[in-house]
N, C-alpha and C positions, 0 to 999 in steps of 0.2 A: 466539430470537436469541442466548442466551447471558448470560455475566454480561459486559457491555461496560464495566465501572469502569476498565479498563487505559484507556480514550480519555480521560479526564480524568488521563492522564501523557503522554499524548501530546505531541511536538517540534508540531505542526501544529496543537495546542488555539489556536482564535479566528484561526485564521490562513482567508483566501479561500480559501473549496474548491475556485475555479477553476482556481486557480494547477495544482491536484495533476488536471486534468481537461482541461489546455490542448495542444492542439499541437505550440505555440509553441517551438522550441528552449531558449531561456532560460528559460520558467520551465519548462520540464520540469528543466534542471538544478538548479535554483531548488529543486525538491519533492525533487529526490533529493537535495540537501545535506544539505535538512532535513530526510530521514531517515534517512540516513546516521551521527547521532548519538541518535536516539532513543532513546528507554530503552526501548520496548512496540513496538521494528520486529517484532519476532517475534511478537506476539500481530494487529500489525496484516495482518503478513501469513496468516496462519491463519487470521482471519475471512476476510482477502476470496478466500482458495482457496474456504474452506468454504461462502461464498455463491455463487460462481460470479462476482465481479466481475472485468467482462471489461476495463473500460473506465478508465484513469486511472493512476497511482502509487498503489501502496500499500505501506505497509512499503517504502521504497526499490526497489519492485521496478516494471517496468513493462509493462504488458499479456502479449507475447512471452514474457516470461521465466514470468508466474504460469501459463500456458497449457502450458508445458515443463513447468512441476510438476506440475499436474493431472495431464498424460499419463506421468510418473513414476509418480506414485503408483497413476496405475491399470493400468500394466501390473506393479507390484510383488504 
């Protein structure tokens, strides 16, 4: 899995991981504020291309958009 020390700088450390897994209009905006400022948005979004995570916020980005990467990078 990597070296994951970057999540212990994490904007979302101890925060409900629902919140970044919900539906919900608002707290999806709610998850992308809070990473919006993050210091590790760019390591958090590179593990979850690298995992294949389909499902949630990560790194301020959300499901749509990490899927667009994916298929970037692999027709690059």
């Amino acid at each position: 899995m990597g070296d994951m020390r970057w999540t212990l700088r994490a904007a979302c450390r101890g925060q409900d991981v629902e919140l970044f897994y919900s539906n919900e209009p608002s707290n999806v905006q709610r998850a992308l504020k809070m990473c919006s400022n993050c210091p590790v948005r760019r390591d958090c979004i590179d593990d979850a291309v690298s995992r294949g995570e389909w499902f949630g916020v990560w790194g301020g980005l959300k499901e749509g958009r990490r899927r667009r990467i994916v298929r970037q990078l692999g027709a690059a």
